[in-house]
MILUM-810032 format. One line per 5 residues: number of its first residue (from 1); their letters; for each residue x, y, z of N, C-alpha, C, O. Coordinates in steps of 0.1 Angstrom, whole numbers, padded with zeros to 4 digits. Each point is the difference from the previous one (the first is absolute). Layout:
# MILUM-810032
NUM> A> X:Y:Z:X:Y:Z:X:Y:Z:X:Y:Z ~ ... $
This chain:
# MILUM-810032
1> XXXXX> 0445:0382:0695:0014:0002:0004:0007:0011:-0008:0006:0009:0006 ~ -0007:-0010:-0021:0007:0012:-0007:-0007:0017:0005:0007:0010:-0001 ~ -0023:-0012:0008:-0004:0010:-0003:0008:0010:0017:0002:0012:0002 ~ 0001:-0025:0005:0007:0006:0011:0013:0005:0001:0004:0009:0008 ~ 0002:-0018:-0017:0016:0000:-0007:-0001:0017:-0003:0005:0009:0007 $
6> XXXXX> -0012:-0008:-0019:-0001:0017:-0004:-0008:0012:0007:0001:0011:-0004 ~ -0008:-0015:0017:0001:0012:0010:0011:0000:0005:0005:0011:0001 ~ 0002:-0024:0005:0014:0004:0006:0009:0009:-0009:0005:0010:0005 ~ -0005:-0015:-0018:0010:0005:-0006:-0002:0018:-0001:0009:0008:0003 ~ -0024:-0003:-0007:-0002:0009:-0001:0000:0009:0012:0000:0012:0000 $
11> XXXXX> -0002:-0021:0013:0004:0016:0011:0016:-0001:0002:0005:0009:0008 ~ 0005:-0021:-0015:0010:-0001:0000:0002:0017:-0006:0004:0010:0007 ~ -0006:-0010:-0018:0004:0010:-0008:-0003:0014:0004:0008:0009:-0001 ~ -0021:-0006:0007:0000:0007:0008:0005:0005:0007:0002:0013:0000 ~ 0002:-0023:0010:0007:0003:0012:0017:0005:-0007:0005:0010:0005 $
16> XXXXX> 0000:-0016:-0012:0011:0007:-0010:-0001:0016:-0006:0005:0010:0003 ~ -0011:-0012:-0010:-0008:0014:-0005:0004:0011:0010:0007:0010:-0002 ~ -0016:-0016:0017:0000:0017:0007:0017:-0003:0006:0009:0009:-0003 ~ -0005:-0018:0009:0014:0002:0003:0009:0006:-0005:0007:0007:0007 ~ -0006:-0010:-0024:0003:0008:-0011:0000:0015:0003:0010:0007:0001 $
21> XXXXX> -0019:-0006:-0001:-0008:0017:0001:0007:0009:0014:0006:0010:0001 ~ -0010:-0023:0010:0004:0008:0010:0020:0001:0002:0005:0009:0006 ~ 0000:-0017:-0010:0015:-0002:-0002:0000:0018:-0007:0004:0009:0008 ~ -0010:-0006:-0026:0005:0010:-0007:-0003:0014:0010:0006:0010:0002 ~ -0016:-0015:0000:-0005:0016:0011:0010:0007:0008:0002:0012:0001 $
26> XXXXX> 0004:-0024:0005:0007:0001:0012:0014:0004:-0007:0008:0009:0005 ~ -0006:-0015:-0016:0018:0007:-0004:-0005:0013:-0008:0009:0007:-0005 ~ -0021:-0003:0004:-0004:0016:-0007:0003:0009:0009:0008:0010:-0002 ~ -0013:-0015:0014:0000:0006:0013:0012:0006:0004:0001:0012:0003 ~ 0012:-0025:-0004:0010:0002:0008:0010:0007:-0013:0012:0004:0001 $
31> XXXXX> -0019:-0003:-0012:0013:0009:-0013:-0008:0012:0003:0008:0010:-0002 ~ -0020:-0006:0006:0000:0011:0000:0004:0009:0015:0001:0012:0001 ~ 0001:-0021:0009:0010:0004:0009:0011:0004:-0003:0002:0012:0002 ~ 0006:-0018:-0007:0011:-0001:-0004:0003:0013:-0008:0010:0007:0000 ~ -0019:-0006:-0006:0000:0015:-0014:0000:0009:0012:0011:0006:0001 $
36> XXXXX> -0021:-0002:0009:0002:0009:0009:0010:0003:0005:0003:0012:-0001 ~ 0006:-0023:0008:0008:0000:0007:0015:-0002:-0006:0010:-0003:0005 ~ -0013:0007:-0021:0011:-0002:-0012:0012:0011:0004:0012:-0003:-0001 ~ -0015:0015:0004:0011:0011:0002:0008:-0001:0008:0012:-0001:-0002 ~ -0019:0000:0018:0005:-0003:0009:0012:-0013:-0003:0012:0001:-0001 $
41> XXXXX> -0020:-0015:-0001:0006:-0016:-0004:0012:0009:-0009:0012:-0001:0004 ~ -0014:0005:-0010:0013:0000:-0012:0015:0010:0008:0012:-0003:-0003 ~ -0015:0013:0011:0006:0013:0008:0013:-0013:0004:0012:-0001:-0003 ~ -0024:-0009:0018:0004:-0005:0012:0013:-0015:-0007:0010:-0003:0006 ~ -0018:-0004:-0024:0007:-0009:-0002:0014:0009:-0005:0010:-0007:-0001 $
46> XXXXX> -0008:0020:-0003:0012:0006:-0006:0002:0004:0010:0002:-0012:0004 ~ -0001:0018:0006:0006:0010:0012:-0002:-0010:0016:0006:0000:0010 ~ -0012:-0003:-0012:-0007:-0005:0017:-0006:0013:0006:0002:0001:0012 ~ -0006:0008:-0016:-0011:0008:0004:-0002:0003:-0009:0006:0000:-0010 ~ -0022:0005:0013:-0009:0007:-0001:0004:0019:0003:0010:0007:0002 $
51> XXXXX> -0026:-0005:-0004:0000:0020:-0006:0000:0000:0014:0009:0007:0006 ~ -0020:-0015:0002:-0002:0004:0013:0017:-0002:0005:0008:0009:0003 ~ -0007:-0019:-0002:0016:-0003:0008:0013:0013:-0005:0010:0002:0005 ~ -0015:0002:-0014:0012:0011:-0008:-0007:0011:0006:0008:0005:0008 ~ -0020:0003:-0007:-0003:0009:0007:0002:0001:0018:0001:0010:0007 $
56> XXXXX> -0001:-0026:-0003:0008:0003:0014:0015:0002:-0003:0005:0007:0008 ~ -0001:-0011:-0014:0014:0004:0001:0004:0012:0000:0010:0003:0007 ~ -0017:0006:-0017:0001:0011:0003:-0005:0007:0010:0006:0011:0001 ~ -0013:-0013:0006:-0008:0006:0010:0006:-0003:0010:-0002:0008:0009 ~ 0010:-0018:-0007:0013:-0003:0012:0009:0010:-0002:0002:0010:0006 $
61> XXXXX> 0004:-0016:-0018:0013:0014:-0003:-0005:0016:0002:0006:0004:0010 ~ -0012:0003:-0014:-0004:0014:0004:-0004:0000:0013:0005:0010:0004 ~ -0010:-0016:0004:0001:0001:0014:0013:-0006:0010:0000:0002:0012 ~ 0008:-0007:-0018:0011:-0001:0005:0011:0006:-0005:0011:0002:0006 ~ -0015:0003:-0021:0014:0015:0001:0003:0008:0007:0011:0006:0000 $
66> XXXXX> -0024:-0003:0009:0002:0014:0012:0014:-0006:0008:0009:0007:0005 ~ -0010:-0024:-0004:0014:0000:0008:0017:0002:-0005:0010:-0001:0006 ~ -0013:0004:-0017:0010:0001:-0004:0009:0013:-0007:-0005:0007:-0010 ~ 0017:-0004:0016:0008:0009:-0004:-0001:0000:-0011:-0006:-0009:-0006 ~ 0014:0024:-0003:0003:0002:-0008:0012:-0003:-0006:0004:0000:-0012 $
71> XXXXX> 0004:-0001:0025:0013:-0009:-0006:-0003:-0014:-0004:0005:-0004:-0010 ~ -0013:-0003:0017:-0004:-0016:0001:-0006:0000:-0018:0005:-0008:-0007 ~ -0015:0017:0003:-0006:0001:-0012:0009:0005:-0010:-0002:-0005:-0012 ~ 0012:0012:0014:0007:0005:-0012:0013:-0009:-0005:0007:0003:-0010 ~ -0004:-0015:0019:0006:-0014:0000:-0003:-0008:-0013:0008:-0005:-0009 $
76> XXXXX> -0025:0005:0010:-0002:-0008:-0010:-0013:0006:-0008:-0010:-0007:-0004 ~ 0012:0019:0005:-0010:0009:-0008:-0005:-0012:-0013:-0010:-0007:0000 ~ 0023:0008:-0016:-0005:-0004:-0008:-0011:-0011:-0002:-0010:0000:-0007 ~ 0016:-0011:0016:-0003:-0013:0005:-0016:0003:0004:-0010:-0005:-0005 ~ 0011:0013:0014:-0013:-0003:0007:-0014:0013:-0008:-0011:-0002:0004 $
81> XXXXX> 0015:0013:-0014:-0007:0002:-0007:-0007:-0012:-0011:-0011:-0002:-0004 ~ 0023:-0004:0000:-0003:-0012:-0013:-0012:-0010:0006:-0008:-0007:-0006 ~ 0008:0008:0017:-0001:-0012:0008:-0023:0006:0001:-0011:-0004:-0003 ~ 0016:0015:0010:-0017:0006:0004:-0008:0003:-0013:-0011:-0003:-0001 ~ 0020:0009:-0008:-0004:0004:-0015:-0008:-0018:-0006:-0010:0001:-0006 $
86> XXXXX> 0015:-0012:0008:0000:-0006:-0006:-0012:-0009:0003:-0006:-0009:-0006 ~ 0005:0015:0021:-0010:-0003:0009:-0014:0004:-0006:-0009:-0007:-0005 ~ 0010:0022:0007:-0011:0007:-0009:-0003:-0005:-0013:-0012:-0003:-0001 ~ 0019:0001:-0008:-0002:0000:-0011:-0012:-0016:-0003:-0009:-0003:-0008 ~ 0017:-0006:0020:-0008:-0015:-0002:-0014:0002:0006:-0009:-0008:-0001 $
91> XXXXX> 0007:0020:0009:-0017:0003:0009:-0009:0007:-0011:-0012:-0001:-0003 ~ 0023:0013:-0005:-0007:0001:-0012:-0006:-0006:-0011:-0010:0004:-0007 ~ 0019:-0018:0004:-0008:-0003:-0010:-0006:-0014:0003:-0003:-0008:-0009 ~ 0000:0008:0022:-0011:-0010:0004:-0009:0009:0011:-0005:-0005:0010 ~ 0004:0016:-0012:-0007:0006:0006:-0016:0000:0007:-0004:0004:0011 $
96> XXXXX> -0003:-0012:-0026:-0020:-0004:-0002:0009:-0013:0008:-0001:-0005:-0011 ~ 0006:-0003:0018:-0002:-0009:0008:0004:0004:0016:0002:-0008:0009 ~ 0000:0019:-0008:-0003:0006:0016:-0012:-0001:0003:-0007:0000:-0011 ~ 0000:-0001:0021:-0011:0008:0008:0000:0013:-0003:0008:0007:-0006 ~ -0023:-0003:0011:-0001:0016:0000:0004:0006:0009:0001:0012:-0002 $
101> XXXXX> 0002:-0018:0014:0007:0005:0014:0018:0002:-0006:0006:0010:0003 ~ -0001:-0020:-0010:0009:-0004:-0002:0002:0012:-0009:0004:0010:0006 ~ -0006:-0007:-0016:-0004:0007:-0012:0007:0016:0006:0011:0006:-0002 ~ -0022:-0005:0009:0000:0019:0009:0016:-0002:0005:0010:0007:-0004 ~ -0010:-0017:0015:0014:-0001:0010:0012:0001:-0012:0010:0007:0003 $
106> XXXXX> -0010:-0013:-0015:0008:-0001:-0008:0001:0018:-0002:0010:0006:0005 ~ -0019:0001:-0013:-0001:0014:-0002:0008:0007:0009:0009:0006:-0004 ~ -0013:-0007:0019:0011:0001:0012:0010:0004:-0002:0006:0010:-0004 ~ -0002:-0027:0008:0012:-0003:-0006:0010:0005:-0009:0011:0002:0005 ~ -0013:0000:-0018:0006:0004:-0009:0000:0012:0000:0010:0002:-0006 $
111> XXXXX> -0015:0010:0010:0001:0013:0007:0010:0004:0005:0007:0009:-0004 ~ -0004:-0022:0019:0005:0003:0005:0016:-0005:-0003:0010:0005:0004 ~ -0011:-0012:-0009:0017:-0005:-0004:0002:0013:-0015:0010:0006:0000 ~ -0019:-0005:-0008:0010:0011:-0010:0004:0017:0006:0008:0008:-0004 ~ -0021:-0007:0017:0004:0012:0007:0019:-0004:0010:0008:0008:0004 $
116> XXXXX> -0007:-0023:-0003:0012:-0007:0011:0013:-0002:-0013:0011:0003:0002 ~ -0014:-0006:-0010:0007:-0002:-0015:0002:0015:-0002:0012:0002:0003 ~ -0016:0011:-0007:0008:0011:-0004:0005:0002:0012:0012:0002:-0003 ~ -0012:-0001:0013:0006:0007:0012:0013:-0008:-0001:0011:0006:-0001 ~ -0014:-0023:0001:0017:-0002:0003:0009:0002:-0011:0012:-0002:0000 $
121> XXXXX> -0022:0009:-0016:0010:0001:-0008:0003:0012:0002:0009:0004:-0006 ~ -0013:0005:0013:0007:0016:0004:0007:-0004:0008:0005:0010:0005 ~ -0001:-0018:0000:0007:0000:0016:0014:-0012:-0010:0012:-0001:0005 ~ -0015:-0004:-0016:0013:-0004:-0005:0007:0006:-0004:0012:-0003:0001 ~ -0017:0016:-0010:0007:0011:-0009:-0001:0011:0009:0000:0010:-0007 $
126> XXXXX> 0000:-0006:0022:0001:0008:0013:0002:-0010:0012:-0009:-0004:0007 ~ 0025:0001:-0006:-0003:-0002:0011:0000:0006:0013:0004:0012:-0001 ~ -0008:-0017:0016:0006:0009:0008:0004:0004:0006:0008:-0007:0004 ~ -0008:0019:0002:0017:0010:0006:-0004:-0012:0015:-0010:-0004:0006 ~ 0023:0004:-0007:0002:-0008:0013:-0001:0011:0011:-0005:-0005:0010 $
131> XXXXX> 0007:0019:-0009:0002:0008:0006:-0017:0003:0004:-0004:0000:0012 ~ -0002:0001:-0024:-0015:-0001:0007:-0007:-0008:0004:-0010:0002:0006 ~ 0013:-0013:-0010:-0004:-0009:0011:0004:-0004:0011:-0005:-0011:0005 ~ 0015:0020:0002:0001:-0003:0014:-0013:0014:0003:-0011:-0002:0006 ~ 0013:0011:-0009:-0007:0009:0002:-0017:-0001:0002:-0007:0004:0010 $
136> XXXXX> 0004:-0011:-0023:-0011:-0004:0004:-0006:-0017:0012:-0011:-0004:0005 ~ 0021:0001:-0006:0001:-0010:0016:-0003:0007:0010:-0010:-0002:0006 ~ 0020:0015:-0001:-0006:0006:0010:-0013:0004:-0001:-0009:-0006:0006 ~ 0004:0018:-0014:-0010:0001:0000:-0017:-0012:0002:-0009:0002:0008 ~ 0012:-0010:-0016:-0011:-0010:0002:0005:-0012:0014:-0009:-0007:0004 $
141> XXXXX> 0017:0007:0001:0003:-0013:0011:0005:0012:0009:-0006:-0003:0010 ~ 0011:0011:-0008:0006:0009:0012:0006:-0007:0007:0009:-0007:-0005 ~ -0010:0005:0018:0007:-0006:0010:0010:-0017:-0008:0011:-0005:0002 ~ -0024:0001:-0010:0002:-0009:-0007:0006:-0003:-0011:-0003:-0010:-0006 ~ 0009:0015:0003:0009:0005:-0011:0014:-0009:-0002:0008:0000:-0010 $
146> XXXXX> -0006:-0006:0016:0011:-0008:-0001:-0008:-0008:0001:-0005:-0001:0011 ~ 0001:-0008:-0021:-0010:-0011:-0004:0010:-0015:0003:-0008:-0009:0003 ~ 0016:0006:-0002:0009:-0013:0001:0003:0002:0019:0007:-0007:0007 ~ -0013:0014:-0004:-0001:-0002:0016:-0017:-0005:0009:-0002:-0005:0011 ~ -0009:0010:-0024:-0011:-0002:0005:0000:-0011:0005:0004:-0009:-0008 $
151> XXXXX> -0007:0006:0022:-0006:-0015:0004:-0015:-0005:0003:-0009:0009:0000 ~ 0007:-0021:0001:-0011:-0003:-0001:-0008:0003:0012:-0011:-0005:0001 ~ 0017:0013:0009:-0008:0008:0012:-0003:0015:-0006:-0006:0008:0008 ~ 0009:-0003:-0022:-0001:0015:-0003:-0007:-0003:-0012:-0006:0010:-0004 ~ 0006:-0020:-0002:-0004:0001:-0016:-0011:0002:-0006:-0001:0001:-0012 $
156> XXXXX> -0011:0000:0021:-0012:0002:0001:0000:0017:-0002:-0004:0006:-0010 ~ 0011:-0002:0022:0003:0019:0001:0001:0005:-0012:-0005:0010:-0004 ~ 0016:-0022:-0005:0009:0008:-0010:-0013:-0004:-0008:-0005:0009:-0007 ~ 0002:-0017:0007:-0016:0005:-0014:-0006:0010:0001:0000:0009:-0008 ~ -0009:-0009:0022:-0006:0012:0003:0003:0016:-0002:-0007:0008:-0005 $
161> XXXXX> 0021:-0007:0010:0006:0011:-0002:0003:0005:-0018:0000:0011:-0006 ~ 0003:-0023:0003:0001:0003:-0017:-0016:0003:-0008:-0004:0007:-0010 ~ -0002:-0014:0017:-0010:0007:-0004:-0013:0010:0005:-0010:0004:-0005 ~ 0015:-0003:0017:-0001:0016:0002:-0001:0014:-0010:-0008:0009:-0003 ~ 0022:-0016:-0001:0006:0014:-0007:-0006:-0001:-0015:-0004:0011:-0004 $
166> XXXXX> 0002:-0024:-0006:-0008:-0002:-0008:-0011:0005:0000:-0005:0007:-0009 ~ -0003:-0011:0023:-0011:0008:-0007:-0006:0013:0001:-0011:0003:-0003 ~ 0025:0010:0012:0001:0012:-0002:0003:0006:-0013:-0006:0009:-0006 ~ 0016:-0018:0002:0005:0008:-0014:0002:-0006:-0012:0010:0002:-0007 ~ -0020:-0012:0006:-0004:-0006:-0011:-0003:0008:-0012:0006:-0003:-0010 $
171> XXXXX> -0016:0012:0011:-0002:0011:-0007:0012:0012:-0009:0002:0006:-0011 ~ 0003:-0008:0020:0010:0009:-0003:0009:-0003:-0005:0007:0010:-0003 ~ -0002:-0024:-0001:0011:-0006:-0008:-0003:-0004:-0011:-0011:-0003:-0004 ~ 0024:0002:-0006:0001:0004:-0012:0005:-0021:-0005:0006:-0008:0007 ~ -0014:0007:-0022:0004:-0010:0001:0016:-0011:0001:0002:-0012:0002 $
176> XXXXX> 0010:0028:-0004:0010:-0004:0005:-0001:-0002:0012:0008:-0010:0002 ~ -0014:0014:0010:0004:0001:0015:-0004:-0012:0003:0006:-0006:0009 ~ -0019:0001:-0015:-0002:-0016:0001:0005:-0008:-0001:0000:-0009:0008 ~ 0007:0008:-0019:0013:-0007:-0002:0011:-0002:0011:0007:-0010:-0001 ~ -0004:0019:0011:0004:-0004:0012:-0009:-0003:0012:0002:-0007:0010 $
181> XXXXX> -0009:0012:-0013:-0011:-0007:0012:-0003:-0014:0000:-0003:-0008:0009 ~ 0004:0007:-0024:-0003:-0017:-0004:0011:-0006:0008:-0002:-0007:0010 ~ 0015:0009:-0015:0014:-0006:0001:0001:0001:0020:0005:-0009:0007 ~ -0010:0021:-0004:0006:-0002:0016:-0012:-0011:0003:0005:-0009:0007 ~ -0019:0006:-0011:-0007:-0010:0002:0004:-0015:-0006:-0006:-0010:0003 $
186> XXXXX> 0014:0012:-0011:0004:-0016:0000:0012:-0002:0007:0005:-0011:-0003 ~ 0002:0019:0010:0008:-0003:0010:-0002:-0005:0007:0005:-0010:0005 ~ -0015:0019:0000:-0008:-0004:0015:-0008:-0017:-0002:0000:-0009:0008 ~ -0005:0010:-0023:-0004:-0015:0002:0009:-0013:0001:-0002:-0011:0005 ~ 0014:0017:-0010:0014:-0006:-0001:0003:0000:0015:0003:-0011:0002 $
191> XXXXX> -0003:0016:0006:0004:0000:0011:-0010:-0013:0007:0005:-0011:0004 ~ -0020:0016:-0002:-0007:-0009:0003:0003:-0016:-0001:0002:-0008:0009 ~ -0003:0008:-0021:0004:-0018:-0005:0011:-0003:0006:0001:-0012:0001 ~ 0012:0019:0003:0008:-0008:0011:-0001:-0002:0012:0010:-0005:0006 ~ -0022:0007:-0001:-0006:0001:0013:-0008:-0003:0000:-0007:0005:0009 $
196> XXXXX> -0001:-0013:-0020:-0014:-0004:0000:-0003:-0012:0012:-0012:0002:0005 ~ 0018:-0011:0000:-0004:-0008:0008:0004:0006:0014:0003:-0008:0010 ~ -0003:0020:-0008:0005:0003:0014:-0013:0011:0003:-0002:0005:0010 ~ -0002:-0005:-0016:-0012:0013:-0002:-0012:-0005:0003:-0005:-0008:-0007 ~ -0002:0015:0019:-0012:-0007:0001:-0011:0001:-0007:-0001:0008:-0008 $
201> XXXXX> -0013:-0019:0011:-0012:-0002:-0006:-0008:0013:-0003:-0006:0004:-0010 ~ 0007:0002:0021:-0006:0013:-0002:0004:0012:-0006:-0007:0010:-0004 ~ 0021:-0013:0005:0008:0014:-0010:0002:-0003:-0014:0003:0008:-0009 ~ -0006:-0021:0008:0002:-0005:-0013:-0014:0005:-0011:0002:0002:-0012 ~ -0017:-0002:0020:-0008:0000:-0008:-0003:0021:0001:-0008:0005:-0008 $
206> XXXXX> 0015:0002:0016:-0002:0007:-0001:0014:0012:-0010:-0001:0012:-0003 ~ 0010:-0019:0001:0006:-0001:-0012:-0003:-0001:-0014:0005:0007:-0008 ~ -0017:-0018:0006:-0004:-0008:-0007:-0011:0014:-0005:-0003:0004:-0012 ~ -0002:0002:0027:-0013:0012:-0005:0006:0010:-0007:-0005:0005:-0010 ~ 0019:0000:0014:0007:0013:-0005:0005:-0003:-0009:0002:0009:-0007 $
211> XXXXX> 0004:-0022:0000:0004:-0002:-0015:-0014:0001:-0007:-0001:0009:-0008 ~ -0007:-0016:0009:-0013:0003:-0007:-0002:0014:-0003:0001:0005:-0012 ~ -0005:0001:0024:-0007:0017:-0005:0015:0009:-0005:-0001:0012:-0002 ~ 0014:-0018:-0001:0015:0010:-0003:-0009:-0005:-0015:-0008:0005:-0009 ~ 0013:-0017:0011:-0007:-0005:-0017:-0009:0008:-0011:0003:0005:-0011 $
216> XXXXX> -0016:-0008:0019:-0011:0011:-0001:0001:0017:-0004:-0004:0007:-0009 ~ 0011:-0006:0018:0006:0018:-0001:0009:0004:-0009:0001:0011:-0005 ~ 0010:-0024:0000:0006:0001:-0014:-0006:-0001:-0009:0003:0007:-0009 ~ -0013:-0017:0009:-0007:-0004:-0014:-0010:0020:-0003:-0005:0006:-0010 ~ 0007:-0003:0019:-0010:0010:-0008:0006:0011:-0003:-0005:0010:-0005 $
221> XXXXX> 0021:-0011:0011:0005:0009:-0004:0006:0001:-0014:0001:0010:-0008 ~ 0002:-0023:0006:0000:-0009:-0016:-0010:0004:-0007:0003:0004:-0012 ~ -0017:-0003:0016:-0011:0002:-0010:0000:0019:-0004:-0004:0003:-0011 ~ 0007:0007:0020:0000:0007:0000:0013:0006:-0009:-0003:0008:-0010 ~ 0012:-0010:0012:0014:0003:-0012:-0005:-0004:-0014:0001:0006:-0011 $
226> XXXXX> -0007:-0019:0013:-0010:-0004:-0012:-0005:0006:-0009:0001:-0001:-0012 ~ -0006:0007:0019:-0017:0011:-0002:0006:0010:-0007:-0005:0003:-0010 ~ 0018:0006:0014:0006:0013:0003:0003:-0004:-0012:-0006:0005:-0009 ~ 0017:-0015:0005:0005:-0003:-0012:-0006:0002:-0011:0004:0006:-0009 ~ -0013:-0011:0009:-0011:0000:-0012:-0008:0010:-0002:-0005:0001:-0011 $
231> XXX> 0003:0010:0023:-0004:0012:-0004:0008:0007:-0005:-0004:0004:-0011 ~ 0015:-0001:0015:0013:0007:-0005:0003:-0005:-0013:0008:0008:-0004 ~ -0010:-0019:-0007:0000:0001:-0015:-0008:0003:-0008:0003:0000:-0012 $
């Protein structure tokens, strides 16, 4: 009887033993998750986001400045530099927790807002002639040119036609002249958004094409003043 007593007892212990074992494994396991997943955890318990969630944010806002005027922006200029700056600054120093996809898009990104950041600080210390910007209305909208009449049976025309002329004389403009080309383009997007629900499916996504490639055609005109700049010191 004792000698049965002490096999029980001894696969008792056993059986303790690995449970033991398997219990510490498992919390090794989940602190060394945890250590992985430490930068991120620490971002989301201070902010409620994350690098990822802060690099969409930005990547919304620069695609949605195209809609907006220069008047609309120079409202709350200070406000909304503190605001993107601050943005940046939190992707920079959690940067090694992006993706490598994320990483590049960020590179992008940041390109393209300090190329969008000096422009509207030239356009705060210049502002402009009201006089040429009717001027340049006609030229880029023609017929269309009184932008607070476009309706949502013409508004499709008035993209096309504006960019028509963009991409004749894209080349040829100075990065002042952009600066109204920009401004008569966020009119026109200004215009849009009050007639967004009257505007059809189909003129909508081909809107949708000609803000894309205006986009496009700015950004490289940005990269090129760029370029000029830096050769020129």
């Amino acid at each position: 009887m004792n000698k049965q007593n002490k096999t029980i007892n001894w696969l008792v212990a056993i059986l303790f033993t690995t449970t033991l074992f398997a219990c510490e494994r498992t919390r090794t396991v989940e602190e060394t998750d945890a250590t992985e997943r430490d930068k991120d955890t620490t971002i989301v318990a201070t902010t409620g986001e994350t690098t990822e969630d802060k690099l969409e944010k930005l990547r919304g806002w620069m695609n949605e400045k195209a809609d907006r005027t220069d008047t609309a922006i120079r409202e709350n200029w200070p406000q909304t530099k503190e605001e993107l700056r601050r943005i940046n600054q939190d992707i920079e120093r959690n940067f090694d927790s992006l993706s490598t996809e994320s990483k590049e898009e960020y590179r992008r990104l940041k390109q393209r807002y300090e190329s969008w950041e000096a422009k509207q600080e030239r356009r705060q210390s210049q502002p402009l002639d009201p006089a040429k910007v009717k001027t340049w209305e006609e030229q880029l909208l023609r017929e269309y040119k009184d932008i607070s009449t476009i309706s949502p049976a013409n508004i499709r025309e008035a993209y096309l036609t504006f960019m028509s002329t963009v991409r004749i004389k894209k080349r040829s403009w100075t990065p002042g002249d952009w600066d109204y080309v920009d401004h008569v383009y966020g009119k026109l997007n200004d215009r849009r958004g009050q007639i967004e629900g009257q505007i059809s499916t189909s003129d909508k996504l081909k809107i949708r094409t000609l803000q894309a490639e205006y986009l496009a055609l700015e950004g490289a005109a940005d990269t090129r003043s760029m370029l000029n700049d830096v050769n020129e010191k």
